[in-house]
C-alpha positions, 0 to 999 in steps of 0.5 A, a space after each residue: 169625512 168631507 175633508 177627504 172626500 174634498 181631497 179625493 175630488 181634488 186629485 181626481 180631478 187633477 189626474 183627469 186634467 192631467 190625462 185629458 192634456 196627455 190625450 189631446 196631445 195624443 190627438 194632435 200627433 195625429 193630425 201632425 203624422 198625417 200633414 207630414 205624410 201627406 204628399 204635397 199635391 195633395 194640399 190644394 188638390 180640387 176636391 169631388 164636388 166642390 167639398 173643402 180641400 184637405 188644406 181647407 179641413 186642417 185650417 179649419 181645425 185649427 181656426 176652431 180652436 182658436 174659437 174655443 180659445 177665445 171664448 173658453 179660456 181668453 185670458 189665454 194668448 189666442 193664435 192667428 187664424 190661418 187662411 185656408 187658400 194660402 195655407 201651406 203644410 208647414 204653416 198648417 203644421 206650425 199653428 196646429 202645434 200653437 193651437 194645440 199647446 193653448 188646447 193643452 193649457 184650456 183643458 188642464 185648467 178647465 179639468 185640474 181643479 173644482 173652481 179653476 179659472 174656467 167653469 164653462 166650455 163655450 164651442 160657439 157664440 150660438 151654442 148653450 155653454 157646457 160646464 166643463 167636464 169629460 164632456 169638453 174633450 171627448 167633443 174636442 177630439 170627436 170634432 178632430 177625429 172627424 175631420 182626420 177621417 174626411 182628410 183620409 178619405 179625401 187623399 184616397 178619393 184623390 189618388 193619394 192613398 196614405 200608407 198602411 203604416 201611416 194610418 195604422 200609427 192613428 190608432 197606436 195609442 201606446 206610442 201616441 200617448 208616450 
């Protein structure tokens, strides 16, 4: 009875790493659809109010993963930081893939088995560690989700207005998850 049950545990647990890695690569398309729709004034544009620029948001995305990387899983290869003045849409796109490709791998090992490698989420040096669980990527794409929408509403408040087919594939989940 334990036996099974043990081995019950495991393959659960394995096919929610595998699904989480199919999810956050789901997430990341969608940051990758919205840099490659963007148009290109739109970058750098001087935002209302002094708030990020959608450069800014993008950047930061990927520079917290790298945090979540390092703190989480460092026996993984961190990625460079990307500076948010400088930062093109290509360069942006190019480490967003990177940072992705090292997320999948923190949050396979993280969710594959009982015991794995890493038994703790750590999202800052002064937040409490979480075990790693469902938990750790439901904030992981929150945090994303979040900043894909202030991108959203930036590019219209700016006068860059995604079109419709653009945001309506962020919520095909059917081709995202493919």
């Amino acid at each position: 009875m334990a036996t099974r049950r043990r081995k019950t545990q495991i393959q659960t647990s394995s096919e929610l790493g595998q699904s989480a890695v199919r999810i956050f690569a789901a997430n990341e398309r969608m940051n990758q659809l919205l840099i490659e729709h963007l148009p290109p004034e739109a970058w750098q544009a001087k935002t209302p109010s002094n708030v990020r620029t959608i450069a800014a948001i993008f950047t930061h995305m990927h520079n917290i993963r790298a945090k979540w990387i390092r703190l989480t899983a460092p026996h993984l290869k961190v990625p460079r930081q990307l500076n948010r003045t400088h930062c093109t849409p290509q360069e942006a796109s190019a480490g967003l893939a990177e940072s992705a490709a090292r997320c999948e791998q923190m949050l396979a090992e993280a969710l594959a088995t009982s015991g794995g490698r890493i038994e703790t989420f750590l999202r800052d040096g002064w937040a409490k560690p979480w075990p790693v669980g469902p938990e750790m990527l439901c904030y992981i794409v929150a945090h994303e989700a979040h900043h894909r929408g202030q991108v959203c509403m930036l590019a219209h408040q700016l006068g860059f207005k995604l079109p419709g087919k653009v945001t309506s594939e962020l919520w095909n989940w059917e081709k995202l998850l493919k």
